[in-house]
C-alpha positions in Angstrom: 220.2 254.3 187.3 221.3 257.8 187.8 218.2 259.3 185.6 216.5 257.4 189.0 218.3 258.6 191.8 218.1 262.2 190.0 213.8 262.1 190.1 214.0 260.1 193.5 215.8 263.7 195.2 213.8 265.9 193.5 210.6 264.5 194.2 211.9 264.4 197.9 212.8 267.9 197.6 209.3 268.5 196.5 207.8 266.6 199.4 209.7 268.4 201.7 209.9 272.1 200.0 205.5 271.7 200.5 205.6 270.1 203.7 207.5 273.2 205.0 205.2 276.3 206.1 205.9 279.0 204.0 204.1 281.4 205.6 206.5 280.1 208.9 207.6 283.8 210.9 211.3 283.4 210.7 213.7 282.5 214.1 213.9 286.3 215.5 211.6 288.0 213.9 207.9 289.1 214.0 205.2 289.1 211.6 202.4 291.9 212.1 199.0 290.2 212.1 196.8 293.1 212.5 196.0 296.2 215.4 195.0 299.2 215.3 197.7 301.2 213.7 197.7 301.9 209.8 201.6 302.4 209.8 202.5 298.7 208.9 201.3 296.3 206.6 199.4 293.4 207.5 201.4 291.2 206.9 204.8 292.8 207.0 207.9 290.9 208.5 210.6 291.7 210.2 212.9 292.0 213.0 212.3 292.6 216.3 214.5 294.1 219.3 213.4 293.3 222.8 217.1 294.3 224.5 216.3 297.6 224.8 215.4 298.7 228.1 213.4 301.3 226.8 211.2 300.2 224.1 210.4 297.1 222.3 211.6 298.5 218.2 209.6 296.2 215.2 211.1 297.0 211.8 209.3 295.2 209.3 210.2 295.4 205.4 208.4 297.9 203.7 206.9 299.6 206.4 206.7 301.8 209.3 208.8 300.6 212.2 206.9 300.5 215.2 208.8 301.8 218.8 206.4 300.9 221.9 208.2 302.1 225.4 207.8 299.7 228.2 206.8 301.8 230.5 203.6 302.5 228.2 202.5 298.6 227.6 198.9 298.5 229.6 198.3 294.3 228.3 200.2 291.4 227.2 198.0 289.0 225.7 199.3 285.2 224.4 197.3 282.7 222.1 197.8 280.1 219.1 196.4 278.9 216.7 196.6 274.8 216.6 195.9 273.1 213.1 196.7 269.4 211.9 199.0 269.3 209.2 196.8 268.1 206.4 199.3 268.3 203.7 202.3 267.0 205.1 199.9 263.7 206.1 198.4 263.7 202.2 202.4 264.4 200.9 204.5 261.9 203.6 202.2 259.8 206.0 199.1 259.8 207.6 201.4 259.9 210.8 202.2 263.9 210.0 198.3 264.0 211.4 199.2 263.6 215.0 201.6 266.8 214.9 200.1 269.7 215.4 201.5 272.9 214.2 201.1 275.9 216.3 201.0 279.5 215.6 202.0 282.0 218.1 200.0 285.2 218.9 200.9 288.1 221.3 199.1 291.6 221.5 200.4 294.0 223.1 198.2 296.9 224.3 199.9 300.3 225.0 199.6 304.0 224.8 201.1 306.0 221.5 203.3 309.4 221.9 199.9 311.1 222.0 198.4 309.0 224.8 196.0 307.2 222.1 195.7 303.3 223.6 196.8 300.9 220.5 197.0 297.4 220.3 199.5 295.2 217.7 199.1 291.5 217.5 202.5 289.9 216.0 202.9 286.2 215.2 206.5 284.6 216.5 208.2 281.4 215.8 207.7 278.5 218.0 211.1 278.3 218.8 211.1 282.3 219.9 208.0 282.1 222.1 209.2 281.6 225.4 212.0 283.9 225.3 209.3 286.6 223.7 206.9 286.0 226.5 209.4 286.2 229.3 211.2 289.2 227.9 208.0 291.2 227.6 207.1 290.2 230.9 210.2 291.5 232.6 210.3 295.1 230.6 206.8 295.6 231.4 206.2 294.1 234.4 202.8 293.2 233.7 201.1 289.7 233.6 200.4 288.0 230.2 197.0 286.9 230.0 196.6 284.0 228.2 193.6 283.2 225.6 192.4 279.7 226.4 193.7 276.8 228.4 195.6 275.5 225.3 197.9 278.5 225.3 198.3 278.5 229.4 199.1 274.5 229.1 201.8 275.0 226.1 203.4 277.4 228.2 203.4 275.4 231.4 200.6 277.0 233.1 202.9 279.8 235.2 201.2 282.6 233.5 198.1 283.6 234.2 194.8 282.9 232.5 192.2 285.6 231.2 
């Protein structure tokens, strides 16, 4: 009886350990997707300060950090990415189908200390986004431009479309 209970929770741990993304970008934090600086790791995660009325401060482990002053940011930029969650439907229930799970995308164009443009795109959690968006919008005082109407509908449609 107890021999069951035992396999029971650890195949349930199993379940849930794969349904979980583990590529997820962790609550407060940024993950560097790509741009056009060499300094950081594709890849690289880390946290991110937007407080600082200055400049926006990445620090990702085991790279560069990355400082970008407000007052330098030429282009916001939001999208996802939407995908069905295949293995949570194969692993729990055909019902994990209807959920989709987002990915969230901002580049941010701006000009380096040597007045070279750059662009970063970083990947946020889903429960960051909003704050993220509205933060960078108020330092920079620019409009985000969203990438499709999937990204301006997830974010109720106040910010403006490319």
């Amino acid at each position: 009886m107890i021999q069951r209970f035992v396999s029971t929770a650890l195949a349930l741990a199993l379940v849930a350990a794969l349904a979980t993304p583990a590529h997820a970008v962790k609550k407060g934090q940024a993950k560097y997707i790509g741009g056009t600086t060499k300094l950081i790791t594709e890849g690289a995660e880390g946290p991110i300060d937007l407080t600082n009325e200055k400049r926006m401060t990445f620090i990702p482990k085991n790279s560069a950090m990355l400082e970008v002053p407000w007052d330098r940011v030429s282009q916001l930029e939001y999208g996802q990415k939407v995908a069905r969650r295949w293995r949570s439907a194969i692993l729990l229930a055909p019902i994990a189908l209807f959920h989709k799970a987002r990915k969230h995308f901002v580049t941010i164009t701006y000009q380096d200390k040597d007045k070279v443009e750059q662009a970063v795109v970083l990947e946020f959690d889903n429960d960051d986004i909003r704050m993220v968006l509205a933060s960078l919008k108020a330092r920079t005082l620019q409009t985000i431009v969203m990438q499709d109407e999937e990204a301006k509908k997830e974010m109720g449609g106040a910010i403006e479309k490319k």
